[in-house]
C-alpha positions as CSV (number, residue, x, y, z in Angstrom):
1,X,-28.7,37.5,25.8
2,X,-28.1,40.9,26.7
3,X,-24.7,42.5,25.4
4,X,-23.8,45.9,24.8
5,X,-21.9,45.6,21.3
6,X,-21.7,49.2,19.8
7,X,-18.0,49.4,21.3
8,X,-17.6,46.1,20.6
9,X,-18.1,46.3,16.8
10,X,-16.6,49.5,16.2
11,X,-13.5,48.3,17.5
12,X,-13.7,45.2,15.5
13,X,-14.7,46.8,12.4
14,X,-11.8,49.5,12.6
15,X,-9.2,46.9,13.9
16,X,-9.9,44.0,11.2
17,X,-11.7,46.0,8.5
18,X,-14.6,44.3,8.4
19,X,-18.2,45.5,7.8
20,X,-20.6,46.8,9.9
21,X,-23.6,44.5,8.5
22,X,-21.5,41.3,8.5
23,X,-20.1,41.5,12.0
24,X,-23.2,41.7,13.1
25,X,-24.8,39.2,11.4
26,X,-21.7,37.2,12.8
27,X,-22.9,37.9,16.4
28,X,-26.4,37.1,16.1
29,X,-25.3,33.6,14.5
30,X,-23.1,33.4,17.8
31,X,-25.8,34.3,20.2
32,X,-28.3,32.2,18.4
33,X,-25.4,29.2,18.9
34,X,-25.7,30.2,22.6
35,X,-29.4,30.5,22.9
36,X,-29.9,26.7,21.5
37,X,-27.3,25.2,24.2
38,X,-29.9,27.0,26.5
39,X,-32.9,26.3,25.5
40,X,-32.5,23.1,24.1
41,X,-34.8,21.9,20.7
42,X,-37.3,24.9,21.4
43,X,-38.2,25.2,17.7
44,X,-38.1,28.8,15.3
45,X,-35.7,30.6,17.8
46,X,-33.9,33.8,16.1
47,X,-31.7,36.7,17.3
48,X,-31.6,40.1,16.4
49,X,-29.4,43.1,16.9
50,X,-31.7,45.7,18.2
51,X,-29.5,49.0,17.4
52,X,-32.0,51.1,19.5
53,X,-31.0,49.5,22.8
54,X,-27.9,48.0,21.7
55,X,-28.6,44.6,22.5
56,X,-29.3,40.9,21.1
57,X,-32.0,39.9,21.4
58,X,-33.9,36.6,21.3
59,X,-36.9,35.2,19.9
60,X,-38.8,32.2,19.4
61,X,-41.5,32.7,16.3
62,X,-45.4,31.4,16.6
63,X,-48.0,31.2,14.4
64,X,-51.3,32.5,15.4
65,X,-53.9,30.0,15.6
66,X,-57.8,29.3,15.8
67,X,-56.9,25.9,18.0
68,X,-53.5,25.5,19.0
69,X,-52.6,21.8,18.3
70,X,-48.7,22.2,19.3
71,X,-47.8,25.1,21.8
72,X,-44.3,24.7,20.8
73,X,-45.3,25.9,17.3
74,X,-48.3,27.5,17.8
75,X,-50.3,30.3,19.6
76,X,-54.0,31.0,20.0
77,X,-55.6,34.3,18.4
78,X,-56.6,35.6,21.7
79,X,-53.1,35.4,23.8
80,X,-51.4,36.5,20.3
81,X,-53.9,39.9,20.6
82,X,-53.6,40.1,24.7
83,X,-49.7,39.3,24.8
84,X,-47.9,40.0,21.4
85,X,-49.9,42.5,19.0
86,X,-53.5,43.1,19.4
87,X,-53.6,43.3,15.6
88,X,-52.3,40.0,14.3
89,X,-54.6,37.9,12.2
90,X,-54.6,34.3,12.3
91,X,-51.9,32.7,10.3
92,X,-49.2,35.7,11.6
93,X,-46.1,34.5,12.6
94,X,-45.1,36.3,15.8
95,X,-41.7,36.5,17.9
96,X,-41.7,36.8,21.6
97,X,-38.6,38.3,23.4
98,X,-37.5,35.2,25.7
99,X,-35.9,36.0,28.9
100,X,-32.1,36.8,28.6
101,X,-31.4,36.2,32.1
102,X,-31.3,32.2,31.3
103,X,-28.8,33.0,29.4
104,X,-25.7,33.0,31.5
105,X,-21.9,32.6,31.7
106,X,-21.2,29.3,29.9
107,X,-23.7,30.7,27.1
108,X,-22.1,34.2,27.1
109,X,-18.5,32.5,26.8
110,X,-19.9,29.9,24.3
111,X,-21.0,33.0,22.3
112,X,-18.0,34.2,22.6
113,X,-15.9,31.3,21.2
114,X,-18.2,31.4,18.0
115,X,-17.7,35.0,17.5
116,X,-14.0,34.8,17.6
117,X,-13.9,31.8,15.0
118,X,-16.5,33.6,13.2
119,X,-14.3,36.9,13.3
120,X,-11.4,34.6,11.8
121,X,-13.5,33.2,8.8
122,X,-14.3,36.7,7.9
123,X,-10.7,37.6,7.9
124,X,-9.8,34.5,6.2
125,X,-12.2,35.1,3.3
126,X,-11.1,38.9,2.9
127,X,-8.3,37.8,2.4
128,X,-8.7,35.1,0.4
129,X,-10.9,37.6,-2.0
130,X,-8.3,40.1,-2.1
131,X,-5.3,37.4,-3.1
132,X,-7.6,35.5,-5.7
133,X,-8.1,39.1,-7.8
134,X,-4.1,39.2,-7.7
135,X,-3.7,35.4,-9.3
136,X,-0.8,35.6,-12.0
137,X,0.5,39.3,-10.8
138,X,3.6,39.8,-9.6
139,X,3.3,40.5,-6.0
140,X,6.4,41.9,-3.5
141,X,7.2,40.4,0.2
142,X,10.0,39.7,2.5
143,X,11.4,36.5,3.0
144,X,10.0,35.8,6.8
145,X,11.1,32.0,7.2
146,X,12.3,28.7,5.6
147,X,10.4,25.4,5.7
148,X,12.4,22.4,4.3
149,X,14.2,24.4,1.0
150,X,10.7,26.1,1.1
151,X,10.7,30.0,1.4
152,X,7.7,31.7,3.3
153,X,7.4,35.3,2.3
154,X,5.4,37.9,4.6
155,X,2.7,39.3,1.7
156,X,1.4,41.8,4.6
157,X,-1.7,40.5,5.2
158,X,-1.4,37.0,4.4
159,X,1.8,34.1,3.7
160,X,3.3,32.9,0.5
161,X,5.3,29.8,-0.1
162,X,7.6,29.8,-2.5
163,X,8.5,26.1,-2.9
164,X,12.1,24.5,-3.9
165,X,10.5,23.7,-7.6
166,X,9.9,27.3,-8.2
167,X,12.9,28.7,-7.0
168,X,15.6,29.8,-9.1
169,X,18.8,27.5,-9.0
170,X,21.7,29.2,-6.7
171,X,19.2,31.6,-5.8
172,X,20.2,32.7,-2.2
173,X,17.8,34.7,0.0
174,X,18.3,35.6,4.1
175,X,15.5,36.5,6.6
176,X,14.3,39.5,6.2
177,X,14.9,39.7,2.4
178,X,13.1,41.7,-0.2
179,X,11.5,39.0,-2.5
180,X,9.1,39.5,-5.4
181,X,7.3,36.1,-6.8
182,X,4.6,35.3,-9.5
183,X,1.4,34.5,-7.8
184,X,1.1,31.1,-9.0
185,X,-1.8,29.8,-7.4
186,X,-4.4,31.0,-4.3
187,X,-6.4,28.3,-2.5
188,X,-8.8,28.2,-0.1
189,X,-7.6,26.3,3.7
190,X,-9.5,25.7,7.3
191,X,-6.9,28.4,8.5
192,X,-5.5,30.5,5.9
193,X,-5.8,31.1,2.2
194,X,-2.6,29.0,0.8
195,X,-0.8,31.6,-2.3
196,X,1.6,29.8,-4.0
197,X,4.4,31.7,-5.5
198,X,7.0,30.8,-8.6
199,X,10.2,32.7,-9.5
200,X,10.7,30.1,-12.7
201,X,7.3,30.4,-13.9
202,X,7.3,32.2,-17.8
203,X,5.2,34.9,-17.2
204,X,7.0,35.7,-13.8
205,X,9.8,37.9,-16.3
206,X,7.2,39.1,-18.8
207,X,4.9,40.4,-15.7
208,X,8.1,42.2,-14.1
209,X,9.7,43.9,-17.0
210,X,5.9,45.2,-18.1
């Protein structure tokens, strides 16, 4: 598949702060994805950013042979030397570049699709990382909704849910509320990490006044 990405991940990695290296080992997993719906159970397929022309590319690895038994696996010595690298040896395992142009729209836009949800796991486990070093701090928010008695506090980057139990009786809060909370608890969901937040919990006082 060819795609121009250099754009493409510098706006990703300034916009979401993720790095460099992991978005684009995030795109070459969503190409690859792609590339399989195309080509089917073609076996040892890999893609690879190729900085120097700014492109995926896609491969399918052979192993240079003296008789080749399986051409799915398997290539001989002398098309290895005449196509791929007239220095291989046999036993070399050798990629060759298969044709992007079979790669088309429904691939492009299933590639697509994967890098999005990819995108979203990165961001999910940022942030997940980033809450978990926080667990039993006192953190600060503002009150963004209510859920059944249940208060859901805008951290900045992620939600808290400060539940009836841990609420302090005749408490009252309003939308848009400056709220701070003891970081109960920070647990790991398909969407979103889930932080867990107490106002009654013991160390909630002994955290604030420190």
């Amino acid at each position: 598949m060819v795609l121009h990405l250099s754009k493409v991940i510098e706006q990703i990695v300034k916009e979401k702060g993720l790095s460099e290296e992991g978005l684009i080992e995030v795109i070459e997993a969503a190409v690859l994805s792609a590339a399989k719906k195309v080509y089917g159970d073609l076996p040892n397929i890999e893609a690879h950013y190729n900085p120097d022309i700014d492109e995926v590319e896609v491969f399918q690895f052979k192993v240079v042979t003296d008789e080749v038994e399986d051409p799915l696996t398997q290539i001989s010595l002398k098309e290895a030397r005449a196509r791929l690298d007239p220095n291989c040896q046999i036993g070399d395992e050798l990629g060759e570049k298969l044709d992007a142009s079979k790669l088309g729209r429904i691939a492009a836009q299933s590639a697509k699709q994967v890098i999005v949800q990819k995108v979203k796991e990165v961001e999910r486990d940022a942030i997940y990382d980033e809450f978990i070093t926080r667990k039993h701090e006192v953190i600060s928010g503002f009150v963004h909704r209510f859920d059944r008695g249940d208060i859901i506090v805008n951290l900045g980057k992620a939600e808290g849910i400060l539940k009836v139990k841990e609420q302090i009786p005749q408490e009252n809060f309003k939308r848009g509320d400056r709220i701070q909370a003891y970081i109960l608890d920070v647990g790991r969901h398909i969407n979103k990490p889930q932080i867990e937040l107490s106002r009654t919990h013991p160390q909630f006082l002994v955290k604030l006044y420190e």
